[in-house]
C-alpha positions as CSV (number, residue, x, y, z in Angstrom):
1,X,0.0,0.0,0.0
2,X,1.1,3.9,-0.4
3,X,2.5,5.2,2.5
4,X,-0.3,8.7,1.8
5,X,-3.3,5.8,1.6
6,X,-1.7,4.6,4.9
7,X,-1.0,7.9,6.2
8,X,-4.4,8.8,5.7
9,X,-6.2,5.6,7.3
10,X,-4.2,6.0,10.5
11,X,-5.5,9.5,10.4
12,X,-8.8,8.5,10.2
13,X,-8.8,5.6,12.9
14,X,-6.4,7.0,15.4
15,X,-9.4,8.4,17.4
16,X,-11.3,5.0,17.2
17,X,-7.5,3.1,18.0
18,X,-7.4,5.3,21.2
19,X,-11.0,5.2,22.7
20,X,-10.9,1.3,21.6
21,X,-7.6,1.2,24.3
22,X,-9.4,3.4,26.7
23,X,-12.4,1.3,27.0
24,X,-10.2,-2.3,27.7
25,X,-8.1,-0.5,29.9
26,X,-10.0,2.6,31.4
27,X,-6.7,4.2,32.5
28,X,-5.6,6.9,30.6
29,X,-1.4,6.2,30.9
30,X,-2.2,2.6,29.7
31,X,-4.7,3.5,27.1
32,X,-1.9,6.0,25.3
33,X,0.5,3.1,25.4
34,X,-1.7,0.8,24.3
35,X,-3.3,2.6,21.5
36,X,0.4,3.8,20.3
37,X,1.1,0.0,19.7
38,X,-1.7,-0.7,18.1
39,X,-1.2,2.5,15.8
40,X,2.3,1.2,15.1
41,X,1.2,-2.1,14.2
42,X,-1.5,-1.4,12.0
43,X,0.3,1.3,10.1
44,X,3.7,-1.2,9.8
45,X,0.7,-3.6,8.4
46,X,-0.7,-1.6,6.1
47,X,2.4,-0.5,4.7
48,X,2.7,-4.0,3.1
49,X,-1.1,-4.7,2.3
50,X,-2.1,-4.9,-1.0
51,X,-6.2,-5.8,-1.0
52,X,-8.4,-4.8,2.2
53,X,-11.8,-6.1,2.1
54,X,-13.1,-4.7,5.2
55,X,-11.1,-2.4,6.6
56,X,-13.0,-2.0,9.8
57,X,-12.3,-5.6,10.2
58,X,-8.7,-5.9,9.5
59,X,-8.2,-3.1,12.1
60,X,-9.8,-4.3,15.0
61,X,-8.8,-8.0,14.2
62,X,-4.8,-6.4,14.8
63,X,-6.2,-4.2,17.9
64,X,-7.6,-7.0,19.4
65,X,-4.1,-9.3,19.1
66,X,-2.4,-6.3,20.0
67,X,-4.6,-5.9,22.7
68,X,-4.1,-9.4,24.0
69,X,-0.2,-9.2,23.7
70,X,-1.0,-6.2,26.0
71,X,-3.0,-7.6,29.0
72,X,-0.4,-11.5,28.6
73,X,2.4,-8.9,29.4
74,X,0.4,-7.0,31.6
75,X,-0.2,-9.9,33.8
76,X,3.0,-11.3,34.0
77,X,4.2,-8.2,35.1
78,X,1.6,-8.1,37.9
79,X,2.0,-11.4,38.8
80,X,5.8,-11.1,39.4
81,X,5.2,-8.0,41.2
82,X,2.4,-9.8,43.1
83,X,4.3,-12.7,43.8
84,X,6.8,-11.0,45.0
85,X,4.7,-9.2,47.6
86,X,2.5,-12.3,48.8
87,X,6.1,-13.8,49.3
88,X,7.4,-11.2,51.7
89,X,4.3,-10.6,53.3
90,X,3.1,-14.2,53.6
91,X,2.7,-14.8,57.4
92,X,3.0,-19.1,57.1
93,X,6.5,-18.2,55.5
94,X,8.9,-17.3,57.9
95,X,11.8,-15.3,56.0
96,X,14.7,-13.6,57.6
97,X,16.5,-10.3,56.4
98,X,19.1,-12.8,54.9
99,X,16.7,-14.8,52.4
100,X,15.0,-11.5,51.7
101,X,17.9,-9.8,50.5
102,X,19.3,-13.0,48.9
103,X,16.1,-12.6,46.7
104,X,16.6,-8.9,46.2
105,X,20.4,-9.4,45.0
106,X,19.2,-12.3,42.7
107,X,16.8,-9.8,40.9
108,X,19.5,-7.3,39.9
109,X,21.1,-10.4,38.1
110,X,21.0,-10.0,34.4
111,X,18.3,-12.5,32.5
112,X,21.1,-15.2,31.6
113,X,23.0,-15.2,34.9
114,X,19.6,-14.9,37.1
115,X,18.4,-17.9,35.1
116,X,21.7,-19.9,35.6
117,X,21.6,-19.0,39.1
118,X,17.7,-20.7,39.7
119,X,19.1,-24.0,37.7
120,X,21.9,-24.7,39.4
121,X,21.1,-23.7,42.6
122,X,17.0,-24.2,42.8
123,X,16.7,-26.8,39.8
124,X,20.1,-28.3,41.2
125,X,21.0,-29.0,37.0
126,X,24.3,-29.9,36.5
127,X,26.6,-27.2,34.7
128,X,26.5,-29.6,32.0
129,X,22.7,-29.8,31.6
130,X,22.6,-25.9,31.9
131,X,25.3,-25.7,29.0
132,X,22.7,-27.1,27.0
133,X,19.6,-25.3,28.1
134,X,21.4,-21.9,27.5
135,X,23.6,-23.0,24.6
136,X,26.8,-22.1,26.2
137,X,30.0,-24.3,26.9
138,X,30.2,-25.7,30.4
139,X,32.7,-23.0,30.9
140,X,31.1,-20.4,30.2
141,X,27.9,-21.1,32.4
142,X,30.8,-21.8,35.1
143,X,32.2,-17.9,34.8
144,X,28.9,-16.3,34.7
145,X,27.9,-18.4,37.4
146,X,31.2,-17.4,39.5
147,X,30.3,-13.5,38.4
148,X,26.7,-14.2,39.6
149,X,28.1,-15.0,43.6
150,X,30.5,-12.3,44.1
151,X,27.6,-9.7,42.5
152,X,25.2,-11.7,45.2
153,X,27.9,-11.3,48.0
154,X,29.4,-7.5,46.9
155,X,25.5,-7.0,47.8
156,X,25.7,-8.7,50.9
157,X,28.3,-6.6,51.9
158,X,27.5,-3.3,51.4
159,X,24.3,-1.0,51.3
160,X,22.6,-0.3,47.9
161,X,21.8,3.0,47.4
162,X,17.8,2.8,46.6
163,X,17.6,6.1,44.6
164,X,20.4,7.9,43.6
165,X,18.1,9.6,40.4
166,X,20.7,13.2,41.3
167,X,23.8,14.4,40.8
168,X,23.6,16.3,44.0
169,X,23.2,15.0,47.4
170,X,20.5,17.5,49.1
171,X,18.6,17.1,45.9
172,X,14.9,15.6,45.9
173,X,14.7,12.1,45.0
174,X,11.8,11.9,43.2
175,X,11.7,9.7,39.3
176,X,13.4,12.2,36.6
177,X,11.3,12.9,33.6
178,X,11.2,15.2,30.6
179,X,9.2,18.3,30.7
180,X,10.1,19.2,27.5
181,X,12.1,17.2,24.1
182,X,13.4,18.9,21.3
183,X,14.8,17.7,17.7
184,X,17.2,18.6,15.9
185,X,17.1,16.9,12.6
186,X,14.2,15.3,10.7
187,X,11.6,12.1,11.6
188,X,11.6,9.5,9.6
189,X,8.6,8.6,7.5
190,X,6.8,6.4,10.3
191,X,7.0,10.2,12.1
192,X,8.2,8.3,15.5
193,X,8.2,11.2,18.0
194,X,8.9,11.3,21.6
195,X,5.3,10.4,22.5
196,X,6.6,6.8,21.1
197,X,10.1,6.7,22.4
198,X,9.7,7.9,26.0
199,X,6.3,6.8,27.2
200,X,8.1,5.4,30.5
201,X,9.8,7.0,32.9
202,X,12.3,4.2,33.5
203,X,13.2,4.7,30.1
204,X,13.7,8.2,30.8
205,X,14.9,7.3,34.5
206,X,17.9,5.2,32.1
207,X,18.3,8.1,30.1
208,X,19.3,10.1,33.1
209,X,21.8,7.6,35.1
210,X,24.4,7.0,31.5
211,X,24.2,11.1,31.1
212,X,27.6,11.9,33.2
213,X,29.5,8.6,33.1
214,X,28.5,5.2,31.0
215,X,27.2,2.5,33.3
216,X,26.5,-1.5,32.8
217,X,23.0,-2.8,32.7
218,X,23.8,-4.0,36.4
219,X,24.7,-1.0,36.9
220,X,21.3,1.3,36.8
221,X,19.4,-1.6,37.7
222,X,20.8,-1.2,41.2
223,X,20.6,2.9,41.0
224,X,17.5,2.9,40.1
225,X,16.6,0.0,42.2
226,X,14.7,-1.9,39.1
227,X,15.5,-5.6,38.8
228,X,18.2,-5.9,35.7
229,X,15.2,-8.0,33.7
230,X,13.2,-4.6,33.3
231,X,16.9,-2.4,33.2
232,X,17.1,-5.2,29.7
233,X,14.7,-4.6,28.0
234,X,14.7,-0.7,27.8
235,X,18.3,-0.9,27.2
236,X,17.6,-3.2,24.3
237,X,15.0,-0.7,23.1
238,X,17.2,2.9,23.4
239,X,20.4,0.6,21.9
240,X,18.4,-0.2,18.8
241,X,16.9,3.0,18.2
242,X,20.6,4.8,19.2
243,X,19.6,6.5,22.1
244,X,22.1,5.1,24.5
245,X,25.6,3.3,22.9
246,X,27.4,-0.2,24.2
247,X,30.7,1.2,25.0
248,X,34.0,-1.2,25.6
249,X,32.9,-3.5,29.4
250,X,29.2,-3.5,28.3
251,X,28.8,0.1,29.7
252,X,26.4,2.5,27.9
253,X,26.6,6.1,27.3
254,X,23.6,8.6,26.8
255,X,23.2,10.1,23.3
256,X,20.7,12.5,24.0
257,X,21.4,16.0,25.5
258,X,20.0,16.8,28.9
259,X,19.0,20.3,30.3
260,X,18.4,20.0,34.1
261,X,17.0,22.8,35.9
262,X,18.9,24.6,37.9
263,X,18.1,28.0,40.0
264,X,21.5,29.8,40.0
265,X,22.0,28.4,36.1
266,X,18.2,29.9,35.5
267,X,19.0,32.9,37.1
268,X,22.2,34.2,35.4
269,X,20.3,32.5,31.7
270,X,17.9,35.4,32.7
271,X,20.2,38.4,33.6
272,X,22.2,37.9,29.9
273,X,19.3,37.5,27.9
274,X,17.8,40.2,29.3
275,X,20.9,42.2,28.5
276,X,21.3,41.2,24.7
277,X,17.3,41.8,24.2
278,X,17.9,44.9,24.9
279,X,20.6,45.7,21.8
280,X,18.2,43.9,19.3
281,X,15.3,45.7,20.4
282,X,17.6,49.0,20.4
283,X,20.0,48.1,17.5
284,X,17.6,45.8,15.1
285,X,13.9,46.5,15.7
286,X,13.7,49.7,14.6
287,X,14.7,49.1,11.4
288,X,11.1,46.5,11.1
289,X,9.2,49.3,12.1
290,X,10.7,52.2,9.4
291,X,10.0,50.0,7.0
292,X,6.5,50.5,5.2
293,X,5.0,47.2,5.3
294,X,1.5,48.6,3.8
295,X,3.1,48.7,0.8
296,X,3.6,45.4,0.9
297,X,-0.2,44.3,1.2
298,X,-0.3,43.2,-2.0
299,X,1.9,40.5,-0.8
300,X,0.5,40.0,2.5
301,X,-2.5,39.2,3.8
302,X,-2.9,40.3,7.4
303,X,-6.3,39.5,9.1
304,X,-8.8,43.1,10.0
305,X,-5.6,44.9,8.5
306,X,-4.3,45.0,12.4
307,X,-0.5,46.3,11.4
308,X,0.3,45.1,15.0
309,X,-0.9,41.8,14.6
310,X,1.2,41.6,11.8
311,X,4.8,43.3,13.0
312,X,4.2,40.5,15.6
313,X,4.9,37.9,13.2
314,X,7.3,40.1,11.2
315,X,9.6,40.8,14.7
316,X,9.9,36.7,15.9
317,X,10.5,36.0,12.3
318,X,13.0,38.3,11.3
319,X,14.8,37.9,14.3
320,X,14.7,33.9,13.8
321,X,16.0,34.5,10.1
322,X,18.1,37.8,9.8
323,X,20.4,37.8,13.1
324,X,22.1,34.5,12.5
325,X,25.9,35.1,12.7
326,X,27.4,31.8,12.8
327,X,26.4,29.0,9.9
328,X,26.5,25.9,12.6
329,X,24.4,23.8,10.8
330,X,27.2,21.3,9.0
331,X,28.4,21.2,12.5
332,X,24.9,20.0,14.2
333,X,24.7,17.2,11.3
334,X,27.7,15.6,13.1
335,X,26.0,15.3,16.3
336,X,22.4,13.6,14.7
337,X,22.2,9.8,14.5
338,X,20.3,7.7,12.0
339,X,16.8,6.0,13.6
340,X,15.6,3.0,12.3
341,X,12.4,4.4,11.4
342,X,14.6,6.0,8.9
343,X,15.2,10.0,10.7
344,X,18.0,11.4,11.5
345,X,18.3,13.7,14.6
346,X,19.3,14.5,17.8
347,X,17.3,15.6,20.9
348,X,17.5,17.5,23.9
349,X,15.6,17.0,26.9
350,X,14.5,18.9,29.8
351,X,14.7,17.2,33.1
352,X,11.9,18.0,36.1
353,X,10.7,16.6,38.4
354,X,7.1,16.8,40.4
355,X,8.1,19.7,42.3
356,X,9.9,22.0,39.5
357,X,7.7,24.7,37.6
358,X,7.2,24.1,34.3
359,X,9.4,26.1,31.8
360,X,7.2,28.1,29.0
361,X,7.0,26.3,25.8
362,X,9.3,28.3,22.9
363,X,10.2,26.8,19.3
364,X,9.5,27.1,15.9
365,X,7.8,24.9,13.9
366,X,7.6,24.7,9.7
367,X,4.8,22.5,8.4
368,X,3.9,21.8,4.7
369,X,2.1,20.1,2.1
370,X,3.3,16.5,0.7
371,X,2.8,18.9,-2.8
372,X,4.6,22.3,-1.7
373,X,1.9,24.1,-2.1
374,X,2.0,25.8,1.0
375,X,4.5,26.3,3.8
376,X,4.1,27.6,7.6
377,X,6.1,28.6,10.0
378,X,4.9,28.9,13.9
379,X,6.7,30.1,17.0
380,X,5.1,28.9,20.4
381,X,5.6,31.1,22.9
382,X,3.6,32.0,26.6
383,X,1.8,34.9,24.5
384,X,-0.2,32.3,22.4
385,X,-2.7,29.5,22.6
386,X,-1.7,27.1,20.0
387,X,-1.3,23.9,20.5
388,X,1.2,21.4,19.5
389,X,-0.7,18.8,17.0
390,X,0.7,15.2,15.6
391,X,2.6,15.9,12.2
392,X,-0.4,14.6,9.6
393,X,-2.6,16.0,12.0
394,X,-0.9,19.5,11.2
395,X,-0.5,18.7,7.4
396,X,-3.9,18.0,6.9
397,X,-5.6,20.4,8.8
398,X,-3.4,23.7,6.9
399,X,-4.2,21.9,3.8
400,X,-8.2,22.0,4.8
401,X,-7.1,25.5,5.6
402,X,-5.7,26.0,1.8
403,X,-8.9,25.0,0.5
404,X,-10.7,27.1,2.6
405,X,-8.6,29.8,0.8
406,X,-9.3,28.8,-2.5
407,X,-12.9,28.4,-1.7
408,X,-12.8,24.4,-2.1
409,X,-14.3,23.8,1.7
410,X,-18.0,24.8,2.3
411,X,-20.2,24.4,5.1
412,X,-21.8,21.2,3.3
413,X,-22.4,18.2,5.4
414,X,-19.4,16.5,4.1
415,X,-17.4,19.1,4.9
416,X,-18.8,20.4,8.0
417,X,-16.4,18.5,10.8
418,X,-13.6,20.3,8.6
419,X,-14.8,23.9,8.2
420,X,-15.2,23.4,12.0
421,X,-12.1,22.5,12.9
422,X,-10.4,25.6,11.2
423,X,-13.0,27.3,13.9
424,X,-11.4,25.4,16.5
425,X,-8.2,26.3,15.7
426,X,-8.9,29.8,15.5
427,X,-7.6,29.8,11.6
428,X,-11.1,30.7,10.2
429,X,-12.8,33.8,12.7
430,X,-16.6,35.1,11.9
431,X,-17.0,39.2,10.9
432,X,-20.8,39.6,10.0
433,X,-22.0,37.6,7.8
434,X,-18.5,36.1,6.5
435,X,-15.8,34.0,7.6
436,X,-12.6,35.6,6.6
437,X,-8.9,34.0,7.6
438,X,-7.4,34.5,11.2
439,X,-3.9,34.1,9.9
440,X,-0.7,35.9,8.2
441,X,-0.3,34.5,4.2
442,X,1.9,35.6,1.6
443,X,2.4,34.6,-1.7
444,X,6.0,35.9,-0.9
445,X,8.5,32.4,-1.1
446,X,10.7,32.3,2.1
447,X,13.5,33.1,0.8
448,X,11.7,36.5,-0.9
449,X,10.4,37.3,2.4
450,X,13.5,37.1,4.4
451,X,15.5,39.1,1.2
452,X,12.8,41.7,2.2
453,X,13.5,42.1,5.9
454,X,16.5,44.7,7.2
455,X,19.8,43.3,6.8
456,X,21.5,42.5,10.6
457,X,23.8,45.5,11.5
458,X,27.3,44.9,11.4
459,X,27.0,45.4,15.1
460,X,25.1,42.5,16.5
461,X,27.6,40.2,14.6
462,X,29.9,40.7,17.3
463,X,27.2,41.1,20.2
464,X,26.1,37.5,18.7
465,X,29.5,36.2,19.5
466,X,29.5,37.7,23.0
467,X,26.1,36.0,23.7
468,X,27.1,33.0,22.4
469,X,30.1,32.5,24.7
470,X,28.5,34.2,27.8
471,X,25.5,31.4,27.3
472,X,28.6,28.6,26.8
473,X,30.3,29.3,30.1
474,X,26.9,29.1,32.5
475,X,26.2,25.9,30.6
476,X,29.5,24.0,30.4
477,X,29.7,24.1,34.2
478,X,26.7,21.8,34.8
479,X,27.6,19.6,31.1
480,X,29.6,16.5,31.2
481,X,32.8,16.5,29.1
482,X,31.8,14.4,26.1
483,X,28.6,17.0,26.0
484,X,30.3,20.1,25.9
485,X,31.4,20.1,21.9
486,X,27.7,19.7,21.3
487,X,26.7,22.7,24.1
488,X,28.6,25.0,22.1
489,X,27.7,24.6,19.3
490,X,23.7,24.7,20.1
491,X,24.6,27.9,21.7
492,X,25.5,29.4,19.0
493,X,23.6,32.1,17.0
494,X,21.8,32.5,20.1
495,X,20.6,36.0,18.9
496,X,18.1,33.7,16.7
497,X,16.3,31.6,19.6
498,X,13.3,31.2,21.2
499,X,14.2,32.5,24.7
500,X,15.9,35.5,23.7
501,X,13.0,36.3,21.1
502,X,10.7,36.2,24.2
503,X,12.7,38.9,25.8
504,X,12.6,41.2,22.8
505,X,8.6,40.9,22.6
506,X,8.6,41.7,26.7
507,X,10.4,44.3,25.8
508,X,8.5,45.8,23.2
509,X,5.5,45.4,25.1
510,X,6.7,47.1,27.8
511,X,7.6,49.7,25.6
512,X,3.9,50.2,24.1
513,X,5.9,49.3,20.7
514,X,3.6,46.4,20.5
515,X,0.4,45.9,22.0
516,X,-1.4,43.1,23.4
517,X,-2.6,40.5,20.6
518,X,-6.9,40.2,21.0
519,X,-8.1,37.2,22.3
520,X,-9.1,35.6,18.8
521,X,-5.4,36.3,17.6
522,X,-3.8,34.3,20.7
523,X,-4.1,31.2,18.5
524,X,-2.5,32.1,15.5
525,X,-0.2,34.7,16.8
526,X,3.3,34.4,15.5
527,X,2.5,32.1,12.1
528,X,2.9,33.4,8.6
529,X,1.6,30.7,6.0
530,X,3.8,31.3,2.2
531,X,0.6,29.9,-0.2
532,X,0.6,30.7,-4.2
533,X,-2.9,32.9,-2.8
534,X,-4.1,35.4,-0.5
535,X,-7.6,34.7,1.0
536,X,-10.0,37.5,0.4
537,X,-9.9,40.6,2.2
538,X,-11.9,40.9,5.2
539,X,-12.7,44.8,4.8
């Protein structure tokens, strides 16, 4: 099958997918991971299908196996857990500290030793009959069976530290996750995000403890205080999908790039922004507003002709495209790594944890048409209500939007849940009568646009510099060694990103340069769409 017939059928389903998980499970955290499985297996199906019948049937027949590979593991896992419990708590069984810690150090054991350990010691098999069960020579099941009693007596002997998820000492305890993952680089065509790759937090938890120094599988397990069986698996998966490398004595080493809060870090972040906002908005911004931009209108398509609505676009945009300094982009391709859904990227996380405030979402997004008949770019920032969508979901909802402009989407009953959506997403607003567009669109190409913008001063080329090594020297301090060639150069052209933008539009407001966007422009604040059209004028 096509991958844009595919593409479009998970579309369609992806709703019915998710409440299907819901309803078996009726847990929201298990009904996401469920329903992602099932996505990925029917759209890895479909992808070699030739002849449906029914699709409705062929769909639910893969939920439903899906679905029951879901609960088997589901009960196993409960019924170790489970086990274990009844075990320690079981009143007829009288077990001393010694047996229950004998038990505890057996379930760090990785999968082959643990399992050579329970035959020769609980089976009583002869190293001989073990050989054969594992496939191994007899002296091989003899070595891992020596390693297996000193890891079991190095236990014994000294205090395992239950939760060591910091760097610092005095530092809360609680399970790491991400608040917040970027990419760098491009999905490959099975569009795999984070939503699929870091569902778990012990995947993230793993993440976290091979950041600073690689570690075995043994290792984390006994950091994180997770039996090795479950440390396995999730190392299997981040290995494969090069997340994490094998380094030389089966350690691994994090691939990702971690951002960990940090109140003194936060604080001085603050203090130089602030300061280099301050030259763009006195060195750069002005030269936005000289320019006559009514001329322009031609061009541009700006919603209730609102020149402020639009110079909000025009100021993140220009400074996002015009104050770049440094070309670091063949130097970020060295740091992305090939996915086996067939992307190439890199990503950075930000760690939190249940007691650290959220950090305002800020980064641009370009979506466009499998055709290229359309392109937009969006910035997210705390001024604006849009909401970050699933990559087809985007795609198809700007191209209902393009149609829309062209006047190919009408109010018909076939149409209907469309036209509404555009409603929804505040791209379509009512004035009268009408509907008229809620968004910026040019029939400028990028590159025009961007030719049309002031040229940077010869100035902020070397105030770009200064950020850029200012930003380097907070950061470095809290970055392990082999991350730091990567910290510099993702702080470079810092003029150009998000947080820094934010700072310039404070300022401006505080100036009264800009005003306050209305409430109907809060969700499309900050996008300019490049179409071959300009919807009609809504004057």
């Amino acid at each position: 099958m096509e991958k844009q017939i595919a593409d479009k059928i998970i579309t369609d389903y992806i709703k019915k997918i998710y409440g299907f998980a819901l309803s078996k499970t009726m847990d929201i955290d298990l009904a996401e991971e469920l329903s992602s499985r099932i996505t990925f297996e029917v759209y890895s199906t479909l992808l070699k299908a030739n002849n449906i019948h029914n699709l409705n049937s062929y769909i639910y027949r893969i939920a439903r196996n899906v679905y029951s590979r879901f609960i088997i593991e589901e009960m196993r896992d409960s019924k170790f857990i489970k086990d274990e419990k009844r075990n320690a708590d079981d009143s007829d069984i009288s077990l001393d500290d010694s047996l229950l810690k004998l038990r505890n150090e057996i379930s760090f054991l990785s999968n082959l030793q643990r399992e050579i350990v329970i035959m020769y010691y609980f089976e009583k098999l002869k190293l001989k009959d073990i050989s054969e069960k594992v496939n191994l020579k007899p002296g091989t099941v003899k070595w891992h069976l020596f390693e297996a009693r000193n890891q079991i007596k190095d236990g014994f002997e000294k205090s395992i530290n239950k939760t060591p998820l910091s760097n610092k000492e005095s530092e809360n305890t609680d399970q790491i996750t991400f608040i917040e993952i970027k990419k760098y680089g491009y999905l490959g065509q099975l569009y795999f995000d984070k939503t699929f790759y870091f569902q778990k937090l012990l995947t993230q938890n793993i993440i976290y403890s091979v950041y600073r120094k690689p570690k075995t599988s043994l290792e984390i397990a006994k950091e994180l205080s997770v039996p090795t069986a479950f440390i396995e698996d999730e190392i299997t998966f981040l290995e494969n999908n090069a997340f994490i490398t094998k380094q030389i004595n089966n350690k691994y080493i994090s691939n990702m790039y971690l951002i960990e809060p940090d109140k003194e870090i936060d604080d001085k972040i603050d203090i130089i922004l602030t300061k280099y906002s301050k030259s763009i908005c006195d060195i750069y911004i002005p030269l936005l507003f000289e320019k006559n931009w009514v001329e322009e209108a031609g061009k541009i398509y700006y919603p209730a002709n609102d020149l402020n609505f639009l110079m909000w676009s025009i100021v993140s945009y220009a400074c996002k495209t015009k104050l770049i300094h440094n070309n670091q982009s063949k130097n970020l391709d060295d740091f992305m790594l090939k996915r086996k859904d067939g992307g190439k990227y890199f990503l950075i996380g930000t760690i939190g944890n249940y007691l650290t405030t959220k950090y305002d979402k800020c980064n641009d997004m370009v979506s466009s048409l499998h055709n290229s008949s359309f392109m937009v770019w969006q910035f997210f920032s705390k001024y604006d209500d849009k909401k970050e969508t699933h990559v087809e979901w985007k795609k198809i909802m700007f191209e209902n939007f393009y149609n829309f402009i062209k006047g190919n989407l009408s109010k018909e009953p076939s149409s209907i849940d469309k036209y509404m959506g555009l409603f929804d997403k505040g791209y379509i607003v009512s004035k009268g009568n009408k509907d008229y567009a809620n968004i910026i669109v040019t029939t400028y190409k990028e590159n025009e646009l961007i030719d049309i913008l002031p040229h940077k001063p010869e100035a902020l080329n070397m105030i770009g510099n200064e950020l850029d090594e200012e930003l380097f020297r907070v950061y470095k301090k809290n970055c392990p060694e082999h991350k730091q060639a990567l910290c510099r150069e993702i702080n470079k052209n810092s003029l150009t990103n998000g947080n820094i933008r934010i700072k310039v539009l404070e300022n401006l407001l505080k100036k009264g340069v800009l005003k306050p966007v209305k409430k109907n422009q809060r969700k499309t604040v900050n996008m300019i769409l490049f179409s071959d059209r300009l919807p009609e004028k809504d004057l």
